[in-house]
C-alpha positions in Angstrom: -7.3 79.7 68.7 -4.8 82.5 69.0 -1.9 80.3 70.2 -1.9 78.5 66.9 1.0 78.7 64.5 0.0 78.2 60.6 3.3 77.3 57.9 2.7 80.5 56.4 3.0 82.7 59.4 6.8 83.6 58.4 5.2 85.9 55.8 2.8 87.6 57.0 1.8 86.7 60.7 -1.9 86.1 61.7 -1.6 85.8 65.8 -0.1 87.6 68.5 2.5 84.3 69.3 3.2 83.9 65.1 4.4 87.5 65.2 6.3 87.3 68.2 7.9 84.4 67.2 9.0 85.3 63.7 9.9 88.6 64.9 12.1 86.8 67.6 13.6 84.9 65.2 14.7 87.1 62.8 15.8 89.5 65.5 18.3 86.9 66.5 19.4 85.8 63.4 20.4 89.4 62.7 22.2 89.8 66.4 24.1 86.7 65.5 25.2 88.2 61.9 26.3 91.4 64.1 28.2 89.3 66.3 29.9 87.0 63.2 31.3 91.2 62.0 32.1 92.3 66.0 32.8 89.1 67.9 31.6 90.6 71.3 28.8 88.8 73.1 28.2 91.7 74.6 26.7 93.5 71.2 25.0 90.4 70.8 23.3 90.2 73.5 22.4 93.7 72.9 20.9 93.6 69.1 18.8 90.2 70.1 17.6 92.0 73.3 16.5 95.5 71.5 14.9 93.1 68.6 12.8 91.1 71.0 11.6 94.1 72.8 10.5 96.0 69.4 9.0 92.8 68.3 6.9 92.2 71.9 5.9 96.2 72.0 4.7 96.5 67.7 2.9 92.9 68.4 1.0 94.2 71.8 0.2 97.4 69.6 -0.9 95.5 66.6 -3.1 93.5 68.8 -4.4 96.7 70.9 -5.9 97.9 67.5 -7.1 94.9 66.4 -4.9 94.1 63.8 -5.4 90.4 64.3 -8.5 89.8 64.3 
């Protein structure tokens, strides 16, 4: 099932939602240690929003060569 999220996925993602979820994650995590430096909302908003997009555009490629499967 390719909506299914396994304990290890944090390593080394095996479906489409696992990597766009860790990748989500970790994008945040990183936008809120810029923000902790900067204290803007603004840079934030910006870091967690470039993250996500990166993560969503390398998982769509991943899966359009059939990295996944």
């Amino acid at each position: 099932m390719i909506l299914s999220i396994n304990w290890y996925d944090w390593v080394t993602p095996t479906t489409p939602t696992a990597a766009i979820i860790t990748g989500s994650v970790f994008a945040i995590l990183i936008a809120f240690m810029v923000w902790f430096e900067d204290k803007d909302w603004k840079v934030f908003f910006a870091f967690a929003g470039i993250g996500i997009g990166v993560t969503l555009l390398g998982a769509g490629l991943l899966e359009f060569l059939g990295w996944f499967n």
